[in-house]
Each structure stands twice: as C-alpha cells, then as structure tokens.
N, C-alpha and C positions, 0 to 999 in steps of 0.2 A: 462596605464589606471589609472585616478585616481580618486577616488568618492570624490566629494561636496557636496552634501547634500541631503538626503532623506526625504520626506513629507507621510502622510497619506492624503488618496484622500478617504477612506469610512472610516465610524464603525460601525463593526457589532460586531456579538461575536464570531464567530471560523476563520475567512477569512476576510480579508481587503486589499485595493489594494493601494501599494503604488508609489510615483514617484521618482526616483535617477534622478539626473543631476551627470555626470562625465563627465569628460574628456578621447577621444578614445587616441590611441597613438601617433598621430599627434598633440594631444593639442587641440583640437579642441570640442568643448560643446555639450554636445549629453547629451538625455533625456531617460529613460525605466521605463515602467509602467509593474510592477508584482503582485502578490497575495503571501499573507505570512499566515501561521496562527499565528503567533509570532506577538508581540506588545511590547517592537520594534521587527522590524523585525531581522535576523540574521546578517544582513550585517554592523547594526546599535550596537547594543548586544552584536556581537561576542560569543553568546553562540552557537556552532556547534557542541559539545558532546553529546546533547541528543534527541532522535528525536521525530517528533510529534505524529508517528504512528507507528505499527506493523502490517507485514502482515507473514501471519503465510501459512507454508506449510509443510502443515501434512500429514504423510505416517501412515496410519491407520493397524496397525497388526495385528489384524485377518483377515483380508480382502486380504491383502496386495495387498495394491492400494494406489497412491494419492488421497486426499479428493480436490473437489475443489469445488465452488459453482458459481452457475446461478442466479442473482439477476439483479434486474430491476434497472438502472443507469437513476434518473432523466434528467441529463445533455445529453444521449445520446437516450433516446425516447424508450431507450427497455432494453433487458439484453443483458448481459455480463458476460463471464465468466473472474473468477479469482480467487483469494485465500480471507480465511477469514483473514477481516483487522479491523483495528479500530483507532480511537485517546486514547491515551495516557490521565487519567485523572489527575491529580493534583496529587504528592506524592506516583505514581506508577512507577514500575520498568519495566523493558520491558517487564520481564517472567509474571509479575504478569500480565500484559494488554494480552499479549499471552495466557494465560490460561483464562481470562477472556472472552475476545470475541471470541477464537475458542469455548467455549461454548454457549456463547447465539447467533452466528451467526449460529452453524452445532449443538449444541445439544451435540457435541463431548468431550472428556477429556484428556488432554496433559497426554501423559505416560513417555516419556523421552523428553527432550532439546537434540536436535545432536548439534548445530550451530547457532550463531546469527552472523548476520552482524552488523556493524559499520553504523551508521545513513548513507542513502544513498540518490540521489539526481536522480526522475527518469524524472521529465521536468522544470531541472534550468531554460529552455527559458523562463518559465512565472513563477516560484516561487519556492520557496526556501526551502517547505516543503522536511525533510527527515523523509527516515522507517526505520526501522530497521527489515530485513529479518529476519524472527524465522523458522528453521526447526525443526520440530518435529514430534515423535510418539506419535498417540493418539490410541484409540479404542472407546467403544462405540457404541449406536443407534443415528442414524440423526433424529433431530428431531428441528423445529424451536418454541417451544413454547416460548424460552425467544428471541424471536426476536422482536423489536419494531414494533408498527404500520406504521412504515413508511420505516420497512425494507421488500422485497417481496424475499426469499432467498431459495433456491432447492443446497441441497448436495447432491453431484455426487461423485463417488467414478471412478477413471479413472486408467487402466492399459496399459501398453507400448502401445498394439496397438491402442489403445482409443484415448492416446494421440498424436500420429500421424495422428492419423485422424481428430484430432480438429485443429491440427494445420498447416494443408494444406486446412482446410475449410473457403475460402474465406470468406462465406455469413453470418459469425461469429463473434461477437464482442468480443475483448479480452482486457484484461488487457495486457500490455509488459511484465512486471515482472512474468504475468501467463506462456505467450508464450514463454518464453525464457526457464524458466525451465522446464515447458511440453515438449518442442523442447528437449531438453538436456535426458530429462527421454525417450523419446522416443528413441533415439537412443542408449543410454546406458544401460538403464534398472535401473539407478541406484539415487539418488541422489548426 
C-alpha cells in the first residue's frame, strides 16, 4: 500500500472530507474519501500523539455507579446513550478537557484520574479522528445548566444490573465505546 496524494474536497471548521489516491498492494490506483478533524489531516501531519477528543467514564462514589448520559444525536434522529465527551480546545491537556466537559456535560466533578488511554481509533473506515478514553471518579449533583443550546443531555447513573439490561436492549441506540464497557462492567462489576 502506498499513499500519493491527498486533497481537501470541503472547508468547514471542525470536520472536512478529504480524498487519498494510493496504491492497493497489487499497484494498482485506488481512491478513499474520509472526514478528519485535522487540517492536514493525520495521514498528511503525521501528528498521531494527540487526540481530538475525550470521552470520559466516570464511576461516581457516592452513588457507586457508572455515570453515563442520554442525549439527542443529530445525525442519528434521537438519543443515544453514552459517555460524556468533547473536542479538545487549543492548548488543553486531556485531563484538563476531562474535567472540563464531564462538568458542563453531567453538572459532575472529576475526583480521581484511574486511566487514560493512548489516542484511539473507533471508525478508521471513514476518519481518522482519535479519543483518548479518561476513566474516572467523580461525585456531585447532575445537573445540565452548563450544557449548550444545542446540547439536549440526561445523566443516568447505571449499576451492574442496569447495565446488562441496556445492553441486550435492542431498541437502544448506543455509542460502541459505551457498549463495550457497560458489556464489561456488567459482567464484572468492575472497571
């Protein structure tokens, strides 16, 4: 496989789609159209250290529960559940965006950092956007007053059995990265 050259086909300001021509492994010219939020994109940059977002999954203790939240996904016509996330703003660290938007998404307040993931890649097939997973303990009242106008967002506080039951509920739209760790906390109890 070897890339030849990448174009920009939109301009917006956080997402733009661009086109690679490479070569497959036969040598032969092949085209892919994806969406980056990078300008250049990563492939172009070779910047893969830092990622564009965090999604944060927070075990709240007083409660002792996962926090997760219900918000209305333009792209998909309703809600969905998942964890609070965000972009990364200019000259922020991961923790600092963590701490950031698990309050103005849930109202809540990071108490410990357990873990962070390494930028991760959850649909290379169309773009190159990475997170970086933040686990964490927070506490606090849910509350959405600092949530934008344009966010519609319900924290849910979920324990093992909760989370088994969400996630053999078909008729439920989820985040992967939600499902996979609810899946895991369900049968383990643990993160």
């Amino acid at each position: 496989m070897n890339i030849l050259r990448t174009h920009k086909l939109t301009d917006l300001p956080h997402l733009n789609l661009y086109r690679t021509h490479y070569e497959d492994r036969n040598g032969d010219p092949k085209a892919w159209v994806f969406a980056s939020r990078q300008d250049p994109p990563r492939l172009m940059s070779g910047q893969w250290e830092t990622p564009d977002a965090v999604v944060i999954v927070p075990y709240h203790v007083s409660r002792h529960k996962l926090v997760i939240i219900e918000e209305f996904r333009v792209v998909l016509g309703g809600y969905q559940y998942g964890f609070p996330a965000g972009l990364m703003d200019a000259g922020e660290t991961v923790v600092e965006t963590c701490r950031r938007e698990l309050f103005e998404e849930t109202g809540l307040s990071v108490h410990r950092i357990l873990r962070q993931s390494p930028p991760v890649y959850s649909s290379s097939g169309i773009t190159d956007e990475a997170v970086s997973m933040v686990f964490v303990e927070c506490d606090g009242t849910p509350s959405n007053a600092a949530n934008e106008s344009s966010e519609d967002i319900r924290t849910l506080f979920v324990g093992k059995d909760e989370a088994q039951a969400l996630c053999a509920d078909t008729d439920r739209r989820m985040d992967v990265k939600t499902w996979v760790v609810l899946s895991t906390f369900a049968q383990s109890g643990t993160l």
